[in-house]
N, C-alpha and C positions, 0 to 999 in steps of 0.2 A: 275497500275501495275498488276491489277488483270486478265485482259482478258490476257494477251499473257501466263501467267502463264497457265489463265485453258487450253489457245488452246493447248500448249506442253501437260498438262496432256490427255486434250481428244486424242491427236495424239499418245499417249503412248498406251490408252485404242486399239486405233483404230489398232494398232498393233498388241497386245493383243489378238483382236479381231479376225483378218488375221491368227494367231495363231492358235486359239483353233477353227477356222473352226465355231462359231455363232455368231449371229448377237445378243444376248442379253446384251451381255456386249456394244458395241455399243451404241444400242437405249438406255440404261439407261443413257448412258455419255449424251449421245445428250439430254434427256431430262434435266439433273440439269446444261448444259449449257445454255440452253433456258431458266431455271427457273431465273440461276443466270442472264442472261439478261433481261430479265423482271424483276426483282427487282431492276436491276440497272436501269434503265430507268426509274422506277415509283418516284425512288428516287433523281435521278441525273441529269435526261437528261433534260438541259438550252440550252441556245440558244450559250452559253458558250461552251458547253461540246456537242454542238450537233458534232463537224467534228471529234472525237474519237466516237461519236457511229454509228455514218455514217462507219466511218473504221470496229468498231469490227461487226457490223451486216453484211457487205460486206466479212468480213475475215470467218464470220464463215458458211456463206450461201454458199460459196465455199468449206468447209469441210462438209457441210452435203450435197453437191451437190457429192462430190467427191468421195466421200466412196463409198454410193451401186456402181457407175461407176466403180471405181476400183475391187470391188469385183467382178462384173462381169465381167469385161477382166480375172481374175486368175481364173474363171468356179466354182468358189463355191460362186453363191447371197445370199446377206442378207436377212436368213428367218425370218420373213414372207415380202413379196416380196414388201407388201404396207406399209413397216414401211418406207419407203426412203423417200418415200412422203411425210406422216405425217407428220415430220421430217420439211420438207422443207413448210410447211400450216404451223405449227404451228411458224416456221423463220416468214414465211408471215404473219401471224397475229400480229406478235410484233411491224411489222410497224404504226398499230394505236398508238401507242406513239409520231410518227411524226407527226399523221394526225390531233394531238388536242396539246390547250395548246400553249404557248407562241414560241414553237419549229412550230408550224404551216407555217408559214410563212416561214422564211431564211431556213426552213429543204425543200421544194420545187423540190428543182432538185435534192435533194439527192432522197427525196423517190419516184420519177418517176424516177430517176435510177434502186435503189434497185426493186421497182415491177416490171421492165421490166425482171432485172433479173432472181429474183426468178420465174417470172410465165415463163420463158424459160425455168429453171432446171423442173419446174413443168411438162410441157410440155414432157421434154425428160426422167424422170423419170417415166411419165404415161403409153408414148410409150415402154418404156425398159421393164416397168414389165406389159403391156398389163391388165392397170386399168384407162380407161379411167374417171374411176369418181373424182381421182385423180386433173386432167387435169380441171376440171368443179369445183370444191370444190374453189380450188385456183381459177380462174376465176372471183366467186363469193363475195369470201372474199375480191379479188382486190378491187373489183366495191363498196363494202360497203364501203374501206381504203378510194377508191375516193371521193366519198358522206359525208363522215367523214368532210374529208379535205376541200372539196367545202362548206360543210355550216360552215365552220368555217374559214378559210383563203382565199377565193377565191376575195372576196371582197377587201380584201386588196392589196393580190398580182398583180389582175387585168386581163383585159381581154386577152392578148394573152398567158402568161405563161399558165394560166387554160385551154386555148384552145389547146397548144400545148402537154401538160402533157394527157388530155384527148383522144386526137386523136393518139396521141404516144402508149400510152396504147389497144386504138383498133385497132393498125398497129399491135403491137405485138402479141394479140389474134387471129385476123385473121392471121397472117402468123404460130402462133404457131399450130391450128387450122388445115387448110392447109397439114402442117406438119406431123401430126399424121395422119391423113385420109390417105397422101401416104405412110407411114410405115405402116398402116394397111391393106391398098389393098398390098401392096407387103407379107406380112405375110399372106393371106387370099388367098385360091384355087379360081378357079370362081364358085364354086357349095355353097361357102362360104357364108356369110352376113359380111360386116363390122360393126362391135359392132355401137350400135344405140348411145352411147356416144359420141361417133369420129366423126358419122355421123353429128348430130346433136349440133356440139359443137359450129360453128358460130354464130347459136340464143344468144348464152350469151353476143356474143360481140355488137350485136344490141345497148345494153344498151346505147352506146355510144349515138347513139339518143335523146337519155332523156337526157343526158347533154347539146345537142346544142340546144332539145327543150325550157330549162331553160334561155337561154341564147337569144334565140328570143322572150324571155316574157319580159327580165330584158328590159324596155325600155332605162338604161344607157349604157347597151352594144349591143343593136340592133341596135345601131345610131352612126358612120357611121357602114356597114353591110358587107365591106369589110373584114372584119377577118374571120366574121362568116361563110360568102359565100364560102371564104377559104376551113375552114374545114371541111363545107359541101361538096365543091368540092373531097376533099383527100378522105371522108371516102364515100362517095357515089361510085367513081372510085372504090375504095379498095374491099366493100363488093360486086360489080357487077362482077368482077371479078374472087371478089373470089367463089361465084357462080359459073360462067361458071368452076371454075377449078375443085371443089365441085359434079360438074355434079346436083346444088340443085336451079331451076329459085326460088321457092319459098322467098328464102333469097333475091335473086335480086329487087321480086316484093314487100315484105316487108319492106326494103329499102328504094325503091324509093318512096311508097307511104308517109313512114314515114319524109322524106326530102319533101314530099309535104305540109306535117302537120306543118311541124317544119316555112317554107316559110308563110303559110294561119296565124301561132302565130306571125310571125314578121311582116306580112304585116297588122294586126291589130293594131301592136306594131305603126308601122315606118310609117303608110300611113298618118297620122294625119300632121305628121313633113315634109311632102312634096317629098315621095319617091315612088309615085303612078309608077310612068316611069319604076322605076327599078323595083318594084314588078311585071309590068307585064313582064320584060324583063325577071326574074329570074324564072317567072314560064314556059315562053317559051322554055327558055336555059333548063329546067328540061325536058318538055314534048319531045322535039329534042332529048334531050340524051335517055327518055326512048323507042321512037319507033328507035331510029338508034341503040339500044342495040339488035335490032331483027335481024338486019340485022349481028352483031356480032356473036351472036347466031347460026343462021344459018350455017355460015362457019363451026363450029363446031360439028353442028349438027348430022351425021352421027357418028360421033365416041361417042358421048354422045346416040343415041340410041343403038350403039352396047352394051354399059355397062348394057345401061337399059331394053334391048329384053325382060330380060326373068320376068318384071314386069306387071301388071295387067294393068296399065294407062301407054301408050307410053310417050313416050317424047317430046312436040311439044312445040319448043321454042316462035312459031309464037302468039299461042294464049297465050302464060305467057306472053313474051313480051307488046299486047298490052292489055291485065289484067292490068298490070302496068302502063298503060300510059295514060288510060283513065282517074283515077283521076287525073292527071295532068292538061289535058284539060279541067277538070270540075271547078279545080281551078283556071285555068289561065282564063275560062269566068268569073269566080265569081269576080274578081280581074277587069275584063273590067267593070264591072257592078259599 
């Protein structure tokens, strides 16, 4: 009975608030709701009690999404303009309560729900108040929630949930990602610079990598290699892509090279177990998709040099392209050898 009690009262304050025209009264409520959630969770939250805190963490991550939004449709935001965020990092960190402990497990698709959420408000909250660090803090935090979770429940829950919660998580980064970079070229003159945050924000999602490298080590899930191959496939698609949209090959060639790495650990893993065939097919099927990305590239090309004119290094898809591609072919002979 205690959460729907505090949410009426915070929603009293938050009136209150709309009131008196500041945002102090506010961020104090939001803080001793988050405190009273984190206490309750340290004390309470079983594998019992896990689908009430699944609810009150979803119920309240939409009032602390909701408020600065609302303030800012009525033209008076909540000053200071990064408390909305905070706000929603510090919702976001509570989710390590899911990621450990006996709630590990059966809490699974609740908290690849909740992060997908939260790091969306995060996202639309960085763009609205034009703090992209915002945007990257939450990012970060995610990636530790996940690592939490993985070495402690992964194992149990098993191989494709962990693959899908993981991949899920870097679909939403890159499109949140994406996102903000075109609110910020649209907010931005062309004599402008887009904040090097926005810019530079799909590096974080990279990490996703180092989960499926994990995963071509573990020799009990590199055998059979079809899940893995899977979500190599989704997220290799996803970040070339999102590249070309980005106007940034670097992300493309960093990628592809790191999908070479993650293939050279599994065919370590898998070649002993009699999958020599497929590893050299999967490092071919790699090296084809990175030189026919040039050809992608190209179509593009003109209009990705128009953004980039007035930079010091033009924009030449042809040589990023095969930057990229050559380790692949250096892998796929290693693999004939």
């Amino acid at each position: 009975m205690i959460f729907p009690a505090l949410f009426v009262l915070v929603g009293v304050i938050v009136w209150r608030t709309f009131a008196a025209d500041t945002g102090i009264l506010y961020f104090i409520a939001a803080f001793f709701a988050l405190a009273t959630e984190a206490v309750w969770s340290a004390k309470y939250l079983t594998a019992e009690t896990l689908g009430q805190a699944l609810m009150t963490y979803a119920g309240f991550a939409a009032l602390y999404l909701g408020v600065p939004q609302l303030a800012r449709r009525r033209g008076k935001p909540l000053l200071p303009e990064a408390g909305g965020g905070v706000v929603l990092i510090m919702s976001l960190a509570l989710l390590m309560y899911l990621s450990t402990g006996p709630v590990a497990v059966t809490g699974i698709w609740g908290l690849a729900f909740l992060l997908a959420i939260l790091n969306a408000a995060l996202f639309i909250e960085s763009a609205a108040a034009a703090l992209p660090a915002l945007s990257l803090a939450g990012s970060v935090i995610s990636w530790l929630i996940l690592l939490s979770w993985w070495s402690e429940a992964a194992a149990a829950v098993g191989l494709l949930p962990s693959l899908l919660v993981v991949v899920g998580l870097a679909l939403v980064m890159v499109g949140g990602y994406l996102w903000a970079l075109r609110q910020a070229r649209r907010a931005t003159t062309a004599a402008e610079e887009v904040p090097q945050g926005v810019a530079q924000g799909l590096w974080l999602a990279l990490i996703a990598h180092l989960f499926l490298l994990g995963v071509a080590a573990n020799v009990e899930w590199a055998v059979p290699p079809w899940p893995l191959f899977g979500a190599l496939a989704v997220v290799t698609l996803a970040f070339s892509t999102a590249a070309l949209a980005a106007r940034n090959p670097p992300v493309h060639i960093v990628s592809t090279v790191m999908v070479g790495l993650i293939l050279l650990m599994w065919r370590g893993v898998a070649q002993p177990r009699g999958h020599a065939e497929v590893g050299i097919a999967a490092f071919g099927v790699l090296a084809v998709f990175a030189l026919a990305w040039i050809f992608v590239m190209r179509r593009f090309s003109e209009q990705a040099a128009r953004a980039r004119k007035t930079r010091r290094r033009p924009y030449r898809p042809w040589s990023s392209g095969l930057r990229s591609a050559l380790p692949c072919w250096y892998f796929w002979g290693w693999s004939l050898n």
